[in-house]
Each structure stands twice: as structure tokens, then as C-alpha cells.
TORKOL-4160 file (C-alpha; in steps of 0.2 Angstrom, whole numbers, padded with zeros to 4 digits, m for minus):
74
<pt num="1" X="0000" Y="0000" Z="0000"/>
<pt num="2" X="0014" Y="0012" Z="0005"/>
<pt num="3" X="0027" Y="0007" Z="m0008"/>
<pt num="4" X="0044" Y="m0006" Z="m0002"/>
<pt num="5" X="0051" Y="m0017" Z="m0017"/>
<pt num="6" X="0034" Y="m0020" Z="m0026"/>
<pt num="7" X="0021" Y="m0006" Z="m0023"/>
<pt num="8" X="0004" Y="m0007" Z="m0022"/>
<pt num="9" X="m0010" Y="m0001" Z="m0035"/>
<pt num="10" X="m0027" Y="m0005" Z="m0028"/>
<pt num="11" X="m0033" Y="m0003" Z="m0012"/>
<pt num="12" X="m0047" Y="m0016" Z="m0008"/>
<pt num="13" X="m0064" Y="m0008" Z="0001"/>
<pt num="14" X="m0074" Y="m0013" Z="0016"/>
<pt num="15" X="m0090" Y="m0026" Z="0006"/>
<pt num="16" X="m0102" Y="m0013" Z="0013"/>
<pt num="17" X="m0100" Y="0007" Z="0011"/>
<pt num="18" X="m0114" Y="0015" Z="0024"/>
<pt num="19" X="m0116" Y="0035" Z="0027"/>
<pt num="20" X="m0109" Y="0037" Z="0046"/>
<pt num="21" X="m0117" Y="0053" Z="0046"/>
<pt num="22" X="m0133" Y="0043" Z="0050"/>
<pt num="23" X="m0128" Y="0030" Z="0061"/>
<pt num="24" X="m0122" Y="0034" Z="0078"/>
<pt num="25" X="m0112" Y="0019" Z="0079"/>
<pt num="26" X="m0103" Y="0021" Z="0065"/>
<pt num="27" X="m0098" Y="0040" Z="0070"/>
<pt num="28" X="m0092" Y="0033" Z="0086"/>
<pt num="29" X="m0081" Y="0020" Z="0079"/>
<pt num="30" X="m0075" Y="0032" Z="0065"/>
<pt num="31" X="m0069" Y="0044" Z="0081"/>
<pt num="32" X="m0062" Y="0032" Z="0090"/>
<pt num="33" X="m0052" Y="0023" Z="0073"/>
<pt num="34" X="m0045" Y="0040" Z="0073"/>
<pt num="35" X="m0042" Y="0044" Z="0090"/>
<pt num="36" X="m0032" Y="0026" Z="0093"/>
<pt num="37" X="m0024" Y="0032" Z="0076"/>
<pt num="38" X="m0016" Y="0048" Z="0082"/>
<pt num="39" X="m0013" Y="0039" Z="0099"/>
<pt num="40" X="m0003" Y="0024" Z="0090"/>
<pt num="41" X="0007" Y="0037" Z="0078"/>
<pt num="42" X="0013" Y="0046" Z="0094"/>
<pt num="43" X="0017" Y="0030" Z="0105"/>
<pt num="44" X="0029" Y="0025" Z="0091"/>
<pt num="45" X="0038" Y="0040" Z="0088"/>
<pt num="46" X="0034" Y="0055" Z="0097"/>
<pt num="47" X="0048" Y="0066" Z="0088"/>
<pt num="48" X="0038" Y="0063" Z="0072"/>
<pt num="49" X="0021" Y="0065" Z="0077"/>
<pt num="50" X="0022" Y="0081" Z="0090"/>
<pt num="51" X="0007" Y="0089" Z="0085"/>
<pt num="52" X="m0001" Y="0070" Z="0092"/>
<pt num="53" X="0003" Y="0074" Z="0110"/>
<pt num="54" X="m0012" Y="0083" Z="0116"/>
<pt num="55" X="m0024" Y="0067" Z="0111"/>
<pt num="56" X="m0011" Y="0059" Z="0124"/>
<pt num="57" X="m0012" Y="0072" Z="0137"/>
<pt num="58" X="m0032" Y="0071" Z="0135"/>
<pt num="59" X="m0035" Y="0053" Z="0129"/>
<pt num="60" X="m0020" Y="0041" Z="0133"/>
<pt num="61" X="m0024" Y="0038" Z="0152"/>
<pt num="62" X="m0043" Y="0034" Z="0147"/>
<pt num="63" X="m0038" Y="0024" Z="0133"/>
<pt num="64" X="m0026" Y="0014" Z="0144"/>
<pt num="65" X="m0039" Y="0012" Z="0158"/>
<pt num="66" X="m0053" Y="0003" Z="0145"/>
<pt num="67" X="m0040" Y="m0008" Z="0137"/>
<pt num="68" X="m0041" Y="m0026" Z="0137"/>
<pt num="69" X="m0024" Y="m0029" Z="0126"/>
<pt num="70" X="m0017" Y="m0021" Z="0115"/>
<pt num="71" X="m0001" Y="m0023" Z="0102"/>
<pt num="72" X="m0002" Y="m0007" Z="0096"/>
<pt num="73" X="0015" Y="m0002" Z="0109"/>
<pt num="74" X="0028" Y="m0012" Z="0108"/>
């Protein structure tokens, strides 16, 4: 997807498309798939991602109080 020794040229989509704007469950797992996105890019390498930290300051402690396991940090 992002290049290396053979790049990719198509990405494959989810069988379904729905409109999250009308289901609330989808808005919430589209927040949280961003949230746990910006958190992840910023536990792997903070000097890269600084302008990640204040979804840390806010949202790490939560996030690590709800969290069953997790292989996101290594």
C-alpha cells in the first residue's frame, strides 16, 4: 500500500459502504479509529508526530484504563 520493493496499486474496500453521518455507531467507531490512530502514531515515535501529544495528554490515560490488550505499543 505504501510502496517497499513492489508497490501497491489498488486498495481493496470494506464489502459494505454505509453513510456514518446517519448511524451513531458508526460516527463513534469512526472517532475512536482516529483517536487510537493519532494515539498509536505518537506512542511510536513522538519526535515525528508532536502535534499527536495533546490526544495523549487528554485521551492516553482513558484509553489505557478501558484496554483489554493491546499490540499497538511495543
Amino acid at each position: 500500500m505504501y510502496g517497499g520493493q513492489e508497490p501497491r496499486r489498488h486498495l481493496i474496500e470494506p464489502p459494505f459502504q454505509a453513510e456514518s453521518h446517519r448511524y451513531q455507531t458508526l460516527q463513534a467507531a469512526d472517532w475512536i479509529a482516529g483517536l487510537v490512530g493519532r494515539l498509536g502514531a505518537f506512542w511510536a515515535d513522538p519526535s515525528a508526530f508532536p502535534e499527536n501529544e495533546i490526544f495523549r495528554r487528554y485521551f492516553g490515560q482513558r484509553l489505557h484504563d478501558v484496554q483489554r490488550r493491546s499490540g499497538l505499543r511495543s
